[in-house]
MIGU-867877 format. One record per residue: residue in three letters; z, x, y of N, C-alpha, C in turn; residue number from 1. Coordinates in nm, 2 decimals, decimal comma. Example, Ala and Ser with C-alpha at 12.3 -4.5 7.8 and 13.67 -1.06 7.14 Angstrom:
<atoms>
ATOM   type      nzz      nxx      nyy     cazz     caxx     cayy      czz      cxx      cyy   seq
ATOM    ala     0,78     1,32    -0,57     0,78     1,23    -0,45     0,78     1,32    -0,33     1
ATOM    ser     0,71     1,28    -0,22     0,71     1,37    -0,11     0,79     1,29     0,00     2
</atoms>
This chain:
<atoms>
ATOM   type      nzz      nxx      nyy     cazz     caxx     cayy      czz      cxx      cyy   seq
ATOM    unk    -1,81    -0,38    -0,21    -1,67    -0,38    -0,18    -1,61    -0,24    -0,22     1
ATOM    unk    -1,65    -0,18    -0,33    -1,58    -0,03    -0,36    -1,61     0,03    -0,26     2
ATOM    unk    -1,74     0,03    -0,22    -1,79     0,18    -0,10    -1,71     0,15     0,05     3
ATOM    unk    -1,60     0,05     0,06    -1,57     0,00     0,18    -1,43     0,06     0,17     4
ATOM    unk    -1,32     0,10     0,05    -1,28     0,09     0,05    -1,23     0,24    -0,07     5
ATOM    unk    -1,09     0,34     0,01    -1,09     0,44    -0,09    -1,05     0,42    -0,23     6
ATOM    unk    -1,04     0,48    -0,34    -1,00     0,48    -0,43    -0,85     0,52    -0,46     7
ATOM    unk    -0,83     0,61    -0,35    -0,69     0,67    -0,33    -0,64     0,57    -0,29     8
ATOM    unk    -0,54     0,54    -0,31    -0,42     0,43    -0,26    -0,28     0,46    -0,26     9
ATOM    unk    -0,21     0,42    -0,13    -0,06     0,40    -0,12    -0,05     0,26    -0,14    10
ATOM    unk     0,06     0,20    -0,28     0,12     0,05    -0,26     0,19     0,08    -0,18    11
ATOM    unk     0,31    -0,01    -0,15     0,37    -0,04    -0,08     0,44    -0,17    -0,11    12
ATOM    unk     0,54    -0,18    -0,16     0,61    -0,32    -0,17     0,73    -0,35    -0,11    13
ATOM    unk     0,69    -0,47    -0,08     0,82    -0,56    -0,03     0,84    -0,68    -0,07    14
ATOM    unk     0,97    -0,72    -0,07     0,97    -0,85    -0,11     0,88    -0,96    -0,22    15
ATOM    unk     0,86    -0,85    -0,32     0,78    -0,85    -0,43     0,64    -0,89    -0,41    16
ATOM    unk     0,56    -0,83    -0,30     0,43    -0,79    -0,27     0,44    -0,68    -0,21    17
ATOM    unk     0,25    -0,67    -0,30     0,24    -0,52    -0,33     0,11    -0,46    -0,19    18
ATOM    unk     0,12    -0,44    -0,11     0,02    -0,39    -0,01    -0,02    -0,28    -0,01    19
ATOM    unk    -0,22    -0,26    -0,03    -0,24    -0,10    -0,07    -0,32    -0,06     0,07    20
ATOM    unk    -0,31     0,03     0,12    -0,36     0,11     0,21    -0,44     0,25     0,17    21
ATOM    unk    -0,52     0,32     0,22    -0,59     0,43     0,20    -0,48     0,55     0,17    22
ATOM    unk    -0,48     0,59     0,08    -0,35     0,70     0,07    -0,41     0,85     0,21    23
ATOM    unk    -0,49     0,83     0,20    -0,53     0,93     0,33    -0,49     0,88     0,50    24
ATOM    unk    -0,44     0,75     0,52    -0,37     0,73     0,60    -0,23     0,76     0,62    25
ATOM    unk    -0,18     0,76     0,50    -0,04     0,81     0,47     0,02     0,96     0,54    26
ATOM    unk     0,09     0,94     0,68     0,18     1,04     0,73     0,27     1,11     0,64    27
ATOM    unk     0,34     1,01     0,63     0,50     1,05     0,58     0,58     0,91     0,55    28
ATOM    unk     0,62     0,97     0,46     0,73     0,88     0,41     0,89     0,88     0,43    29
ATOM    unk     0,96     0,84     0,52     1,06     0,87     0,55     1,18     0,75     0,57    30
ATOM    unk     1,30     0,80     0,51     1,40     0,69     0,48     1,46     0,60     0,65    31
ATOM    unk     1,46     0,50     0,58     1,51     0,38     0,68     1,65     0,43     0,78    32
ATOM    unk     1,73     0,54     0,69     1,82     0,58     0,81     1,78     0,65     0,91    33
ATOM    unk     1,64     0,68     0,93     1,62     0,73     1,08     1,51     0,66     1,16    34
ATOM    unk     1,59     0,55     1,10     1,49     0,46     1,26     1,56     0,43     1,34    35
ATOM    unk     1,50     0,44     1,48     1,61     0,44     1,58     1,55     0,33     1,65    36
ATOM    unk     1,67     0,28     1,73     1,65     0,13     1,73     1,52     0,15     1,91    37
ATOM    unk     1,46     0,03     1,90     1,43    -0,02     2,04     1,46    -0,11     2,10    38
ATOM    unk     1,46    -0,13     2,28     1,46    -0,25     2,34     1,45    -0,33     2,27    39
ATOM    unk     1,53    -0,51     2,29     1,56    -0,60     2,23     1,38    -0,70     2,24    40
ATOM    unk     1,31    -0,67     2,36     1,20    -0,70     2,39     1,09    -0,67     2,32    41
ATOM    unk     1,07    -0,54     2,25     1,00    -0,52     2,17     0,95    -0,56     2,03    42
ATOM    unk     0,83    -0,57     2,00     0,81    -0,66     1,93     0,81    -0,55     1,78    43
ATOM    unk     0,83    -0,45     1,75     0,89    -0,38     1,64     1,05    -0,38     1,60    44
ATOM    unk     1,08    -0,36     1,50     1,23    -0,35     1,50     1,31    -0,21     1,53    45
ATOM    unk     1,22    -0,10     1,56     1,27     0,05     1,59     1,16     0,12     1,59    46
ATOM    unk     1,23     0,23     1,59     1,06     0,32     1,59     1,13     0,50     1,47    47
ATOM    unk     1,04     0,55     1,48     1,08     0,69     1,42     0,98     0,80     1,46    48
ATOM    unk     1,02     0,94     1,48     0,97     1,00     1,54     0,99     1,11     1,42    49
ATOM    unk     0,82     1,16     1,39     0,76     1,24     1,33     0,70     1,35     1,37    50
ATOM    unk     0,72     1,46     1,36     0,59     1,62     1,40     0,56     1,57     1,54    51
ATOM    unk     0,63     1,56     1,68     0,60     1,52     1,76     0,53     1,37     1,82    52
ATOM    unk     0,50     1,26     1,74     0,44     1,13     1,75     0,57     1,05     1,75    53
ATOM    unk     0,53     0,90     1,80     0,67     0,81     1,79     0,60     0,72     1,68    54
ATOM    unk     0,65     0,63     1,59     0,57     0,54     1,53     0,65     0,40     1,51    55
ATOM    unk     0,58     0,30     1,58     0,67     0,19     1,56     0,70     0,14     1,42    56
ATOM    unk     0,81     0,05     1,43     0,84     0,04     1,29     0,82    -0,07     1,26    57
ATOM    unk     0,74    -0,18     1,14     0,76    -0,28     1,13     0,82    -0,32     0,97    58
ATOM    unk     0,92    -0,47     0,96     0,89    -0,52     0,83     0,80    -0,68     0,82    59
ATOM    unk     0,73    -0,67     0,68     0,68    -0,76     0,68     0,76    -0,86     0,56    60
ATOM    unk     0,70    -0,98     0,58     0,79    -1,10     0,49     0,67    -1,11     0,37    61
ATOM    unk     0,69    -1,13     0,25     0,60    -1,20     0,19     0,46    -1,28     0,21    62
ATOM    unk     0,47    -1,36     0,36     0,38    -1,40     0,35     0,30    -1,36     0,46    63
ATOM    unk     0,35    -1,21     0,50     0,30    -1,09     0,62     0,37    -1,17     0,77    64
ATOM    unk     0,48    -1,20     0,75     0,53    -1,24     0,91     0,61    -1,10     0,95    65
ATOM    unk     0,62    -1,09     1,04     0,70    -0,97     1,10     0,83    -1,01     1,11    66
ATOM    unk     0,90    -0,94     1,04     1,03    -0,96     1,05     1,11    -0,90     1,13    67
ATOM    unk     1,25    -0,99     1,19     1,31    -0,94     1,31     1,44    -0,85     1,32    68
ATOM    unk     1,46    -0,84     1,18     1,55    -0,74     1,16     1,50    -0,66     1,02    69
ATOM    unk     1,55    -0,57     1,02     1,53    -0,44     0,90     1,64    -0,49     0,76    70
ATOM    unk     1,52    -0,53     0,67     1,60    -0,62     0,56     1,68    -0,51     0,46    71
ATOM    unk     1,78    -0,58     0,41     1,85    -0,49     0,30     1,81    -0,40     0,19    72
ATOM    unk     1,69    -0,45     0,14     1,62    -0,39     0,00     1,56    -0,26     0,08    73
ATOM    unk     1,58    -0,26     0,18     1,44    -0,17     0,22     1,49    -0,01     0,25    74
ATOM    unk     1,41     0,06     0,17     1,48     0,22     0,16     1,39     0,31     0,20    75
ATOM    unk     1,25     0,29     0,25     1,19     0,36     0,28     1,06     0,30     0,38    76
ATOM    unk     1,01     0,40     0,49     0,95     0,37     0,62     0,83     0,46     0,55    77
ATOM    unk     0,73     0,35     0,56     0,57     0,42     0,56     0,48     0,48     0,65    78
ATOM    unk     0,46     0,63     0,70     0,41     0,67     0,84     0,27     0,64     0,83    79
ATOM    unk     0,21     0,54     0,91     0,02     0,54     0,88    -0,04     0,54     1,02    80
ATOM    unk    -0,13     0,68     0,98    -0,21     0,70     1,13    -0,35     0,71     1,03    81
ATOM    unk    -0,45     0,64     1,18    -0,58     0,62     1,12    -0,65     0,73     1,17    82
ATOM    unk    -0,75     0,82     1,07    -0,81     0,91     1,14    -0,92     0,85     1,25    83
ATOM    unk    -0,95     0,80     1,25    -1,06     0,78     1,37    -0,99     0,70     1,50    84
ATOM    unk    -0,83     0,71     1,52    -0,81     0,65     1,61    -0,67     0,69     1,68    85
ATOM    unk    -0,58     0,68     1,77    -0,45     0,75     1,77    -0,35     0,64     1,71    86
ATOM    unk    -0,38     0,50     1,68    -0,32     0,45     1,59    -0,22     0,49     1,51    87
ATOM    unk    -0,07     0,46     1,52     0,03     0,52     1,44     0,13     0,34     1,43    88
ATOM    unk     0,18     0,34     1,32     0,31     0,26     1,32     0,35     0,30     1,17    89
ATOM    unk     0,45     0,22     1,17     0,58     0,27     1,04     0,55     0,11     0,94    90
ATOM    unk     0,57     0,10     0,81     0,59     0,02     0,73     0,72    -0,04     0,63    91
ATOM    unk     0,81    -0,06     0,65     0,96    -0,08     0,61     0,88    -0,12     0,46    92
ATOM    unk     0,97    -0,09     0,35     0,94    -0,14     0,21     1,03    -0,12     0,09    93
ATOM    unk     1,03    -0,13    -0,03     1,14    -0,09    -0,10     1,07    -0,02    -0,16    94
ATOM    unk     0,92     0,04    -0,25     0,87     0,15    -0,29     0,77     0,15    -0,27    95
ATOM    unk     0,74     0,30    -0,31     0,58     0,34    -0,27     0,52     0,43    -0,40    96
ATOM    unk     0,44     0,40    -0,41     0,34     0,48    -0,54     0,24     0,48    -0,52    97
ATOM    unk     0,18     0,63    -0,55     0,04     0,66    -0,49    -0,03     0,63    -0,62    98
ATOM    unk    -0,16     0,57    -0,62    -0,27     0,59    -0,72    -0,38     0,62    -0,72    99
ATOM    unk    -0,50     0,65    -0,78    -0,61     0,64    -0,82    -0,64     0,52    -0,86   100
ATOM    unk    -0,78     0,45    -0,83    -0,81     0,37    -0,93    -0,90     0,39    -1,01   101
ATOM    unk    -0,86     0,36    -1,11    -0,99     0,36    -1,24    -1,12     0,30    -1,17   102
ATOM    unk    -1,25     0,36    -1,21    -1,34     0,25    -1,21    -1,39     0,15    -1,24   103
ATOM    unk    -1,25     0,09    -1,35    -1,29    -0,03    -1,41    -1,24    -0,11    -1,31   104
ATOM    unk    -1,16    -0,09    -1,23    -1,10    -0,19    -1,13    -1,18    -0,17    -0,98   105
ATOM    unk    -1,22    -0,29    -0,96    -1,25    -0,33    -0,84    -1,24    -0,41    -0,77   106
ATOM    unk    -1,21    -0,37    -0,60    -1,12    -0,42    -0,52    -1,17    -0,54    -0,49   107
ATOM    unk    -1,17    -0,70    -0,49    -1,24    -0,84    -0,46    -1,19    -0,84    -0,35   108
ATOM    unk    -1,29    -0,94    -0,31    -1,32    -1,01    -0,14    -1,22    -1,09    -0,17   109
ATOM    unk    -1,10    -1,15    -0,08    -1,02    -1,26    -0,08    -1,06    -1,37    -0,09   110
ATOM    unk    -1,04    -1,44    -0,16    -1,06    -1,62    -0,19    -1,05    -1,71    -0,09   111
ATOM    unk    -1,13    -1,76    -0,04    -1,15    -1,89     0,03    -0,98    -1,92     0,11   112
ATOM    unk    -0,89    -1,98     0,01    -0,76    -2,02     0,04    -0,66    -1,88     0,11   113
ATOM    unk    -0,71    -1,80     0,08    -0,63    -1,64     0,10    -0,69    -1,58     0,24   114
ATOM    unk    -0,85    -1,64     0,28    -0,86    -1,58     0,43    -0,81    -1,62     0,56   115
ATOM    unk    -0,77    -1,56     0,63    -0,72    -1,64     0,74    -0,74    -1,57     0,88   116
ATOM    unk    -0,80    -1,65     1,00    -0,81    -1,59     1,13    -0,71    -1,49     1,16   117
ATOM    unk    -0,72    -1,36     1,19    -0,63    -1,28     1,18    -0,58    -1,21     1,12   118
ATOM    unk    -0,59    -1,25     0,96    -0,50    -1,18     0,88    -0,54    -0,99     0,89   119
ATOM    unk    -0,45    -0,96     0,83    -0,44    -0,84     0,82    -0,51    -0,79     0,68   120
ATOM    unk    -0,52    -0,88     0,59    -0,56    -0,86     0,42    -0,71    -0,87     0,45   121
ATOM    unk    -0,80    -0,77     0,37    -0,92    -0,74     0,33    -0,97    -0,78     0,19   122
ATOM    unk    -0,89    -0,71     0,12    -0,93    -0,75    -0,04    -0,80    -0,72    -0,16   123
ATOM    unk    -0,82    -0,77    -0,24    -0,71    -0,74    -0,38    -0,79    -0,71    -0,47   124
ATOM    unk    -0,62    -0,68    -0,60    -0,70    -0,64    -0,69    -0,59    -0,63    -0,80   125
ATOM    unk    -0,60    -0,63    -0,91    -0,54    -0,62    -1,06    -0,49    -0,45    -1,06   126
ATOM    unk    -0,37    -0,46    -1,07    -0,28    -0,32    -1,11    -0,18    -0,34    -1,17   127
ATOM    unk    -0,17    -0,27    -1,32    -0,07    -0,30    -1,39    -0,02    -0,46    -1,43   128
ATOM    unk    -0,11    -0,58    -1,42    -0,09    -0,66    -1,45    -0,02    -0,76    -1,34   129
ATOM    unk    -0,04    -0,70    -1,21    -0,04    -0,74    -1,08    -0,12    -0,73    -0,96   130
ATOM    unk    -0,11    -0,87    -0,91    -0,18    -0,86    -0,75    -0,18    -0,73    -0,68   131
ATOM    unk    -0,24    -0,72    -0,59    -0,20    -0,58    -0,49    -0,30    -0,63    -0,42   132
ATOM    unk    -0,23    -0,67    -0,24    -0,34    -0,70    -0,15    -0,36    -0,53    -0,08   133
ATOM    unk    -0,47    -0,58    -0,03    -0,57    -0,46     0,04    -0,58    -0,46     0,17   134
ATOM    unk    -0,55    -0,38     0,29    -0,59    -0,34     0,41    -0,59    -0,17     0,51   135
ATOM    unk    -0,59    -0,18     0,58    -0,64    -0,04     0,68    -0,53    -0,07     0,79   136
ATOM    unk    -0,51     0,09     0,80    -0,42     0,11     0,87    -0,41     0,00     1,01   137
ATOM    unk    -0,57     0,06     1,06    -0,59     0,01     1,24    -0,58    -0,15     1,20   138
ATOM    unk    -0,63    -0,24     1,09    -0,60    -0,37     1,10    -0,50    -0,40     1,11   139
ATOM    unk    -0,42    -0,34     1,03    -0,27    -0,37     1,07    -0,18    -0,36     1,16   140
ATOM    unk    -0,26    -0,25     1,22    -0,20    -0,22     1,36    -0,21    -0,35     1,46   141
ATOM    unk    -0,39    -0,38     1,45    -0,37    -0,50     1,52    -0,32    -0,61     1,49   142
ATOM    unk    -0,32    -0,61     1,38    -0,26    -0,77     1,34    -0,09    -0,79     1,42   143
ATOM    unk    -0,04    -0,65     1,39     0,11    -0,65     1,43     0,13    -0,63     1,60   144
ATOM    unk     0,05    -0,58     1,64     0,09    -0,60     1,81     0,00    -0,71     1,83   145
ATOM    unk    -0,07    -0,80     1,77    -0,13    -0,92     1,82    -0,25    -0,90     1,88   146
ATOM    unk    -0,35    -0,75     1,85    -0,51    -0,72     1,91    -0,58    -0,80     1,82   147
ATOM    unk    -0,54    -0,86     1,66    -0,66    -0,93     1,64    -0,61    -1,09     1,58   148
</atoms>
């Protein structure tokens, strides 16, 4: 499981879950006032435009649903593009903290009750005396337009 997964990490929380992604996915970080809205049709709630890219914007709910409006707590948009792919979207959240992880921490396979067709989550792990689930950019990409 470690060799699958970097050591560098961006959390990301919302709604008091903690989601870590590869900190080398990490674009940019940029505040919620410049997302600009999309068609009522689309299945993001805006998008933001970075160094020339557009990146859709999503929020997620606690229990990873997509949410259909851009919630109150949320002060900051996560930019994540995957190197092996042109994959881009945005992450709405209330903060972000980069880490290292020690080697005493390593990242577990999700539990039986925690996997699910489609999910977006890979693995967790103990930080600071909390959960923090685990995924990749491109999963989440698919999970959120509905490729996987």
């Amino acid at each position: 499981m470690t060799d699958e997964f970097s050591r560098q990490l961006t959390i990301m929380t919302f709604e008091n879950t903690r989601l870590a992604v590869p900190l080398s996915d990490v674009i940019s970080i940029e505040g919620t006032v410049d997302v600009q809205p999309l068609p009522s049709d689309s299945t993001a709630l805006g998008q933001l435009h970075y160094r020339g890219y557009h990146y859709p914007v999503y929020g997620l709910s606690s229990g990873f649903d997509k949410l259909s409006d851009i919630p109150e707590p949320s002060t900051v948009c996560v930019c994540l593009g995957a190197d092996e792919s042109s994959t881009r979207l945005a992450i709405l959240c209330e903060s972000v903290e980069s880490i290292n992880l020690d080697h005493s921490v390593v990242p577990q396979m999700l539990p039986d009750c925690m996997q699910a067709t489609g999910s977006p989550l890979r693995a967790l792990f103990q930080y600071n005396n909390q959960l923090v689930l685990v995924s990749k950019t491109d999963v989440l990409a698919n999970y959120l337009t509905g490729k996987e």
